[in-house]
C-alpha positions in Angstrom: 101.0 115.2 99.3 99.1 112.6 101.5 100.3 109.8 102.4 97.9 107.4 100.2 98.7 109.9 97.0 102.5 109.4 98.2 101.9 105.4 98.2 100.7 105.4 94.4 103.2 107.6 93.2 105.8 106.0 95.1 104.2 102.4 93.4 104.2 104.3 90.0 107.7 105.1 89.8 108.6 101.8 91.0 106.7 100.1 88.5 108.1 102.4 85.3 111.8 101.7 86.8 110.6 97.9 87.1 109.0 98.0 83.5 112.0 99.2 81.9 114.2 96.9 83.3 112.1 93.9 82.2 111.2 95.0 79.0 115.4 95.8 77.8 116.7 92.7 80.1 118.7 94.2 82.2 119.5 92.8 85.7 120.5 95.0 88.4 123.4 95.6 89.4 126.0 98.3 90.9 127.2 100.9 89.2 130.6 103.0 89.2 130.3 106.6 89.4 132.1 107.2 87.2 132.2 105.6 83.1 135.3 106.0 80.7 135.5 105.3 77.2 137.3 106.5 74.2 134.2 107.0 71.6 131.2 108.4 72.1 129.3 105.3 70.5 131.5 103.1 73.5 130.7 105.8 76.3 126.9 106.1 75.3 126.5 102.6 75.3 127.7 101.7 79.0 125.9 104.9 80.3 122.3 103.7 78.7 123.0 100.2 80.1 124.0 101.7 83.4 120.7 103.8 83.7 118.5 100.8 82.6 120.1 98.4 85.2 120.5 100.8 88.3 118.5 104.2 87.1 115.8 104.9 90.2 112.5 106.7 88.4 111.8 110.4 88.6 108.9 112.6 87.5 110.5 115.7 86.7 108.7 118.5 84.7 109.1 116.7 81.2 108.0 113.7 82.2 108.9 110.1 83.5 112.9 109.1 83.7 114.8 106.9 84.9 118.1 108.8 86.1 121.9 108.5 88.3 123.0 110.9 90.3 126.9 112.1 90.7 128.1 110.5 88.0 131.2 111.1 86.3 131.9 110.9 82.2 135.1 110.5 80.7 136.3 110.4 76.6 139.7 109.6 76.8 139.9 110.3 72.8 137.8 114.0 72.7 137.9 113.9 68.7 135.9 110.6 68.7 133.1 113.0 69.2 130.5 111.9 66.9 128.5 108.4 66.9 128.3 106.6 63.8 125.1 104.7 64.7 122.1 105.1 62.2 120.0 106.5 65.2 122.6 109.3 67.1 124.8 110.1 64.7 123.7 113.2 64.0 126.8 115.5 62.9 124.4 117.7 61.2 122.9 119.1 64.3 126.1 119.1 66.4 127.4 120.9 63.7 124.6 123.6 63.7 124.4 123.7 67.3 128.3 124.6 67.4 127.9 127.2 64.8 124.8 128.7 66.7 127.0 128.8 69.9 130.3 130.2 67.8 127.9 133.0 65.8 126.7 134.3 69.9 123.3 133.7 69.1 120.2 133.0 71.0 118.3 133.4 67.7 115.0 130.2 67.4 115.4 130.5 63.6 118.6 129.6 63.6 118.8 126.8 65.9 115.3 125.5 64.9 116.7 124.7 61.3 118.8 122.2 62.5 117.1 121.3 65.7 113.2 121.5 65.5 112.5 120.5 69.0 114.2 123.7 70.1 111.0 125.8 69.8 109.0 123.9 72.2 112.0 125.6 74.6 111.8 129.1 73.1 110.9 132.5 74.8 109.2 134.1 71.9 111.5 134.3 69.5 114.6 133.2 71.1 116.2 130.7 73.3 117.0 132.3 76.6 119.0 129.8 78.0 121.2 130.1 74.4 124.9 129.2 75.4 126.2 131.9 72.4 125.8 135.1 74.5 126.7 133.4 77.7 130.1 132.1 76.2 130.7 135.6 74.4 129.0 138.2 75.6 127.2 137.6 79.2 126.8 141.2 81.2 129.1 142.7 78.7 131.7 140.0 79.4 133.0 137.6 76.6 134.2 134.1 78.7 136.4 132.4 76.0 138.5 135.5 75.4 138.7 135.8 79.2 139.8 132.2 80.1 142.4 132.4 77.2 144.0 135.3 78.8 144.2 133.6 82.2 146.1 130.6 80.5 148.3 132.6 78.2 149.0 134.9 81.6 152.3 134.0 83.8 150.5 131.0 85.0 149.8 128.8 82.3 148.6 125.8 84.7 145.5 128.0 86.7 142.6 126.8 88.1 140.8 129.9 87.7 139.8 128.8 83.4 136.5 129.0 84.4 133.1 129.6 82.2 129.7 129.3 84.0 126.4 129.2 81.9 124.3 128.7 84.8 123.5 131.7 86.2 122.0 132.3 89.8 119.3 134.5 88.1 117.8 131.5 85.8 115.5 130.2 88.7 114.2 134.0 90.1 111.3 133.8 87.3 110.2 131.1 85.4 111.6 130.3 81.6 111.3 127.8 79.1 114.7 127.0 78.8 117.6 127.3 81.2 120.7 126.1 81.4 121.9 122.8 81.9 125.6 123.4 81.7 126.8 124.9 85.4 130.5 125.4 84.4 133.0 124.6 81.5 136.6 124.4 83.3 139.8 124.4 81.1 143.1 123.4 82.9 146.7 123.2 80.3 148.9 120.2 82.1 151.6 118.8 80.4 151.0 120.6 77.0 147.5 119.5 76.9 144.4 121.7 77.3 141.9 119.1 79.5 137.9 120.2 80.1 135.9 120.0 82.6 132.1 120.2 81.9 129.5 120.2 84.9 125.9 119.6 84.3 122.6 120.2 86.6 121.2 117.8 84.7 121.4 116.1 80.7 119.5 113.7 79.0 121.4 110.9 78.2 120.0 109.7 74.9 118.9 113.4 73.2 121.1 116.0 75.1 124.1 113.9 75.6 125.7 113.9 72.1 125.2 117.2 71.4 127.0 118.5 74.9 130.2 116.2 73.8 130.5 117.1 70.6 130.4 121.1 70.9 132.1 120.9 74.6 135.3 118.7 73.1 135.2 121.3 69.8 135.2 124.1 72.1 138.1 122.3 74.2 140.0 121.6 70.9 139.7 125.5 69.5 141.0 126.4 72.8 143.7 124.1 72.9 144.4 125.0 69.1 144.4 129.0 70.2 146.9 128.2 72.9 149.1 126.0 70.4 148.7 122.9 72.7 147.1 119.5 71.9 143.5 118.1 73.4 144.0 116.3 76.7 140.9 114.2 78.3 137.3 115.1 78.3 135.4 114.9 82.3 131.5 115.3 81.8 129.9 115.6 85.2 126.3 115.6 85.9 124.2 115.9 89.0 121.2 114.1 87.4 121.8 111.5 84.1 118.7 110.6 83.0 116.5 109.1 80.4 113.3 109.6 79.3 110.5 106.5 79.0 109.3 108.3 75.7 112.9 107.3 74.1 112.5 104.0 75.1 112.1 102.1 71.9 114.7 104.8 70.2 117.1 103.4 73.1 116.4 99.8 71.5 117.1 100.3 68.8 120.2 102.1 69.8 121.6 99.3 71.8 120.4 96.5 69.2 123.1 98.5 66.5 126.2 97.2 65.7 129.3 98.9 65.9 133.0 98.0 67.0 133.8 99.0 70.3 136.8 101.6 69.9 137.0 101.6 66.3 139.4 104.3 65.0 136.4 106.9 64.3 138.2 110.3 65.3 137.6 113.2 63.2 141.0 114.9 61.8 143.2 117.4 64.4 142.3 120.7 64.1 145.2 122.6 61.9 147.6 124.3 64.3 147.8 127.8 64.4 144.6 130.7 64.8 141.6 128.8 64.8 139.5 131.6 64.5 139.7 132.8 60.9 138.7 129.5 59.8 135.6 129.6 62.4 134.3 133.1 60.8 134.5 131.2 57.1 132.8 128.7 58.4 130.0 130.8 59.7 129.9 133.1 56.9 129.0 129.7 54.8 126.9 127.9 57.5 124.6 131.5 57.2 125.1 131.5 53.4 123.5 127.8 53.2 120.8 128.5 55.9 119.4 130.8 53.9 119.5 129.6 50.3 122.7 130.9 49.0 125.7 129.1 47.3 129.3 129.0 49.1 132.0 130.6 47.8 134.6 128.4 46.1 137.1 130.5 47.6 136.5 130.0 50.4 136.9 126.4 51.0 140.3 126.8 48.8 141.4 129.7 51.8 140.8 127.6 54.7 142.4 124.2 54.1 140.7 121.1 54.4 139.2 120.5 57.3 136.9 123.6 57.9 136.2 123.2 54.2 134.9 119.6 55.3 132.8 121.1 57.8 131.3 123.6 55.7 130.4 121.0 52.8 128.8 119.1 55.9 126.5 121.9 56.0 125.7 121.7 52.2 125.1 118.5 52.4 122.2 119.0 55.4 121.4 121.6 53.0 120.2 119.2 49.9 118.8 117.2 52.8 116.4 119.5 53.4 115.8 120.9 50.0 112.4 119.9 48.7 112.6 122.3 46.1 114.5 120.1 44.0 114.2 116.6 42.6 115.7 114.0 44.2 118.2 113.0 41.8 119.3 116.4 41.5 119.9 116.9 45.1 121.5 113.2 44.9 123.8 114.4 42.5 124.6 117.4 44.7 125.4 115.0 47.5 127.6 112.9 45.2 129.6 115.7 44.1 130.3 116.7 47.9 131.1 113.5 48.5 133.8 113.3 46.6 135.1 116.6 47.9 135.4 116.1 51.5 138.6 115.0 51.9 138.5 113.2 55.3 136.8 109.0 55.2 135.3 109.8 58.9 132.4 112.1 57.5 131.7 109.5 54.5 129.2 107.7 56.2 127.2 110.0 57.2 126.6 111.1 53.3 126.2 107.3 52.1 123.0 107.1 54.8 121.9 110.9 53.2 123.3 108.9 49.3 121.3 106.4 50.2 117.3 107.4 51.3 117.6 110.0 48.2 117.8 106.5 46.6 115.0 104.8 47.7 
């Protein structure tokens, strides 16, 4: 690059970094490395402010950012997982991106019926940086089941709990999607089961949520395997960032009101095997993807809170059925409503109760 073409694009960036700033009212000002809360709404909140007061501009490969580097994430409550904001709380999508993990798949039409953006990241017909086979089956090697066997070995408190998703062959060719989770580390102190997530990179306003909410489910099924309670949640990431295009979503975002650590934590995961309730689950979560009615059954087998999850996923399901009127799919909703058992998950159906109204 010459050094005149260096001058405008150094004088671009500034002037983006500059533009943001003006146009959200933020001063600058120093920023810790690292940011705790005990909600996702609370931690989102500082972090966006933090990148709009003292985010320096980059031009990766998706466009213009503003982004911090070596920055450190903490939820000190790992349940309060979900935002209840009218623009990220999205437990629909965390929901299917967890069962699309849990089910080992790579699969686009799975993913894509939850997350639509996905395809523009797709190999063909599949995701190849998909976290499903590199959690369960990478090189013939299933990571969970391997780092619950190091912490149910003779050394319960090991350092070695390690899962990587980044792989050193992601960068040899080029892909759509890679990675941009490096590691997931577990470590059991004091009873607890505490994570560890390290990021080459995340998007704080798109990728962010999603990450927290599967990484601290995938902490708690641990924790529930090993018959220990959730500790803290650590989020590390090389380059935070956000993206000018979400600008005026990140407005809006910020101009919501919420309380600041409102008591919004889903319910503990039952103690005992996790697991047979996570194959109902995706039994159902397939069921509804492709048309097909849950079994009552079912949801009576499992207890309350995977039966909550699952009617979740019926209720995305009405959401997008266009087949049927709207008052019958309102009535659907209702109905669900009144059957999930925990008040945490009720909000998110009002906002679904309420545009079948309109």
């Amino acid at each position: 690059m010459g050094a005149s073409n260096f001058s405008n694009f150094s004088l671009c960036m500034l002037y983006m970094s500059a533009n943001i700033r003006i146009r959200l009212g933020y001063p600058d000002r120093m920023i810790s490395s690292t940011i705790s809360a005990k909600t996702l709404d609370d931690l989102m909140r500082l972090v966006v402010e933090a990148l709009l007061a003292d985010g320096d501009p980059i031009c990766p490969s998706k466009g213009w950012a503003v982004e911090l580097t070596g920055i450190l994430l903490e939820l000190s409550d790992p349940r309060a997982r979900l935002s209840r904001t009218e623009t990220r709380g999205k437990p629909y999508s965390c929901l299917g991106e967890l069962c699309w993990y849990l089910a080992k798949s790579n699969e686009l039409n799975f993913i894509e019926y939850y997350i639509p953006d996905y395809k523009k990241s797709a190999d063909g017909d599949r995701i190849f940086g998909g976290y499903g086979p590199r959690l369960f089956n990478w090189g013939g090697l299933n990571q969970i089941a391997n780092v619950l066997a190091v912490l149910k070995g003779k050394n319960p408190e090991s350092r070695q709990a390690v899962v990587q998703l980044f792989d050193r062959h992601d960068i040899v060719a080029k892909y759509e999607d890679v990675p941009c989770t490096c590691t997931l580390q577990f470590m059991q102190r004091d009873g607890k089961l505490h994570m560890l997530t390290s990021m080459r990179s995340n998007d704080v306003y798109k990728g962010l949520p999603h990450d927290v909410f599967c990484f601290t489910m995938l902490q708690e099924i641990i924790a529930r395997d090993l018959s220990v309670d959730v500790g803290s949640y650590k989020h590390a990431v090389g380059s935070l960032h956000l993206y000018s295009t979400d600008l005026e979503s990140v407005r809006n975002f910020l101009n919501e009101g919420w309380q600041p650590t409102i008591d919004v934590a889903m319910p503990a995961m039952p103690a005992g095997d996790p697991w047979s309730g996570i194959n109902v689950l995706l039994g159902a979560e397939q069921a509804l993807r492709f048309g097909r009615s849950i079994r009552e059954d079912d949801l009576r087998s499992i207890g309350p809170y995977w039966a909550d999850l699952i009617r979740l996923l019926d209720v995305f399901q009405n959401k997008r059925n266009k087949k049927d009127s709207r008052q019958t799919r309102k009535d659907r909703v209702q109905k669900l409503r009144g059957e999930i058992t925990s008040g945490v998950y009720h909000v998110f159906v009002d906002q679904l109760l309420s545009d079948l109204a309109e």
